[in-house]
C-alpha positions as semicolon CSV with decimal commas, in nm:
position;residue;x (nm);y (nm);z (nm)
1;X;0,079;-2,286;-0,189
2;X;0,303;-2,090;-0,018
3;X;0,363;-1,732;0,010
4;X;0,629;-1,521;0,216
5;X;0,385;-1,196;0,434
6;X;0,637;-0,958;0,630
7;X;0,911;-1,189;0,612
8;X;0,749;-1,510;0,734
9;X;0,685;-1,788;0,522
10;X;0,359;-1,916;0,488
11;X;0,178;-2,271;0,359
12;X;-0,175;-2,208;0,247
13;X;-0,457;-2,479;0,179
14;X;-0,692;-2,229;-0,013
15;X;-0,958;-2,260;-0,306
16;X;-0,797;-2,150;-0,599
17;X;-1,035;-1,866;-0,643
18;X;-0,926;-1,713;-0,354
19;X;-0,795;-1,358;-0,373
20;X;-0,470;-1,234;-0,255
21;X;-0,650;-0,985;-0,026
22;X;-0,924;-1,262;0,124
23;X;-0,595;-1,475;0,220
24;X;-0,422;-1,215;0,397
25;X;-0,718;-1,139;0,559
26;X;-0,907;-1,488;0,601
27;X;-0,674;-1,701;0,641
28;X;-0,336;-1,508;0,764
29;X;-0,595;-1,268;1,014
30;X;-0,392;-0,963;0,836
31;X;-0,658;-0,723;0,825
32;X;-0,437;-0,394;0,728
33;X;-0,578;-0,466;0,388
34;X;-0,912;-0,377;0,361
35;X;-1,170;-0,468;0,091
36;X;-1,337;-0,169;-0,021
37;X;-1,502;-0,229;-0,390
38;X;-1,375;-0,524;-0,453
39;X;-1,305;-0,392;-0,786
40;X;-0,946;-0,290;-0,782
41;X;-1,079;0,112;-0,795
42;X;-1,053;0,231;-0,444
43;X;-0,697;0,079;-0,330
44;X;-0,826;0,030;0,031
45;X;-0,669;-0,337;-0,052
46;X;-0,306;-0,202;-0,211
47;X;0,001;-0,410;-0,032
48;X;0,339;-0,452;-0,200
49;X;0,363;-0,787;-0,393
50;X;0,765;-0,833;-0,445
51;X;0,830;-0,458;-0,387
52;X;0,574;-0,360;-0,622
53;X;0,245;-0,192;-0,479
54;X;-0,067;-0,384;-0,600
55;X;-0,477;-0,408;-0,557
56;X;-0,496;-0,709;-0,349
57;X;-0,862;-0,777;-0,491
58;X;-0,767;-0,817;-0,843
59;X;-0,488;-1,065;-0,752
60;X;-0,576;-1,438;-0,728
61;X;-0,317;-1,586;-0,443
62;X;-0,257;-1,894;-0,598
63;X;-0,056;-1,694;-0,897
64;X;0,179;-1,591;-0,649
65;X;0,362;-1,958;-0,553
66;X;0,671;-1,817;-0,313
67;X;0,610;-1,417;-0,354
68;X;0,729;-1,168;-0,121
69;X;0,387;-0,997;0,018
70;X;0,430;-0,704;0,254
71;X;0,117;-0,552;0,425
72;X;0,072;-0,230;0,630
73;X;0,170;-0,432;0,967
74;X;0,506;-0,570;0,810
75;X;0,625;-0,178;0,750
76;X;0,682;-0,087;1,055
77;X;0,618;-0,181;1,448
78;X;0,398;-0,029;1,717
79;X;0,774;0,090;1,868
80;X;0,919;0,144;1,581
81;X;0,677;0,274;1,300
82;X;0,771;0,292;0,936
83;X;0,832;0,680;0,822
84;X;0,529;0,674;0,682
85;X;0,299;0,563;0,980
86;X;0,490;0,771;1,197
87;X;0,434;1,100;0,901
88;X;0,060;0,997;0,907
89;X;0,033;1,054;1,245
90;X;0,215;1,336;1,284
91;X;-0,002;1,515;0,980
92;X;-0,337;1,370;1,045
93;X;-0,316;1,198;0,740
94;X;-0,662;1,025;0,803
95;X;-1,000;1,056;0,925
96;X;-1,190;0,742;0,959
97;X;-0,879;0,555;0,922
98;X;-1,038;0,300;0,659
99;X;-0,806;0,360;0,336
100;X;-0,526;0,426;0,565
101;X;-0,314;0,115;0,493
102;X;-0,354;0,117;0,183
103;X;-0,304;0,456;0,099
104;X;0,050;0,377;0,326
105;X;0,151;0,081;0,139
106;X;0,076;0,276;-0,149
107;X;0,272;0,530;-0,071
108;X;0,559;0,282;0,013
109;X;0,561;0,182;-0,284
110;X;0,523;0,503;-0,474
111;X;0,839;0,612;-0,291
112;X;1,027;0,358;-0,426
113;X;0,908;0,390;-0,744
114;X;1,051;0,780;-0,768
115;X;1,391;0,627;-0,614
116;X;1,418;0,433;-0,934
117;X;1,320;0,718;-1,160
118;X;1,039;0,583;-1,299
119;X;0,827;0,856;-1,437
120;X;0,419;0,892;-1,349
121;X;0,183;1,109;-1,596
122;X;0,313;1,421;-1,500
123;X;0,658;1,402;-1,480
124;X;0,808;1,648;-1,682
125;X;1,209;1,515;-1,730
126;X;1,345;1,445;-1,389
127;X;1,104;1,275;-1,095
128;X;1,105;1,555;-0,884
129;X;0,855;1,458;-0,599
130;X;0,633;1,798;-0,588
131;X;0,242;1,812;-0,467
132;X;0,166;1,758;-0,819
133;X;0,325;1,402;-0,847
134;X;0,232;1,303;-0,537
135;X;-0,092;1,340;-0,603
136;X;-0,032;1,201;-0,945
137;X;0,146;0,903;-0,832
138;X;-0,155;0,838;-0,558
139;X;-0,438;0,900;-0,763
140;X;-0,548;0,520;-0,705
141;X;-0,646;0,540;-0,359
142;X;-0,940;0,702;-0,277
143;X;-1,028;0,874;0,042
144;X;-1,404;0,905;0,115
145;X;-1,321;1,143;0,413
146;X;-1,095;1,362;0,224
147;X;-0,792;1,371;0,389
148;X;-0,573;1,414;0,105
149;X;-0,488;1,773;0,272
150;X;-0,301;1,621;0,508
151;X;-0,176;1,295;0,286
152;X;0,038;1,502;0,089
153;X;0,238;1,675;0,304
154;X;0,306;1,391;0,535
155;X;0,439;1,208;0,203
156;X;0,635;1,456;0,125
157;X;0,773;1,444;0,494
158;X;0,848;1,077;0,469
159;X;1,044;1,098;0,135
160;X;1,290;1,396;0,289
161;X;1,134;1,710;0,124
């Protein structure tokens, strides 16, 4: 199968049970991703699949023959990091640093998502990117350290607010 991670294509021999986030990291040695529960409820795994931010754990890798899979280390560059690795750091938006790429893929994603006007839960008319749907938008990655204090703001940062 093949599959396209930060721009470079890839041909994969894998068991067809293999998940999207166990060939990133098993067989591609991407290890942004991280597998927290395994369950698709923490988002420690979330990378964008064709643009779209998605669970890596719930997504077998053989359904996605010639996708476009972007993980945290395809955003940006050690010289050159994405606005949101380079927001992180300047907030402290992280503690142990475990949900970190995902919560920045996430957030990738979620920025992209208000730049198309798609509405989240609380939207009320236009997407206006307050604390409120930040925090709406990211409810699907968990932090066990708590550093949401800091993950808002550097969001916010990122987007131009």
């Amino acid at each position: 199968m093949n599959l396209v991670v930060n721009g470079v294509e890839h041909t994969l021999d894998i068991d067809p049970r293999t998940t999207l986030l166990d060939a990133l990291r098993e067989h591609l040695d991407l290890t942004g991703a991280k597998k927290g529960c395994d369950h698709g409820q923490c988002g420690a795994c979330t990378v964008l699949l064709d643009g779209r931010r998605v669970n890596s754990c719930l997504v077998l890798a053989i359904s996605q023959q010639d996708a476009r899979v972007t993980t945290v280390e395809g955003l940006g560059t050690e010289a050159e990091p994405h606005p949101l690795q380079r927001a992180f750091l300047d907030h402290d938006g992280y503690q142990c640093g475990y949900c970190t790429p995902g919560q920045i893929c996430s957030a990738a994603g979620m920025l992209d998502e208000v730049a198309r006007g798609w509405p989240s839960a609380v939207t009320d008319g236009d997407v206006t990117l307050d604390d409120a749907e930040i925090r709406e938008r990211m409810s699907g990655n968990l932090c066990r350290c708590g550093a949401y204090a800091n993950m808002v703001p550097a969001i916010a940062e990122a987007a131009g607010r």
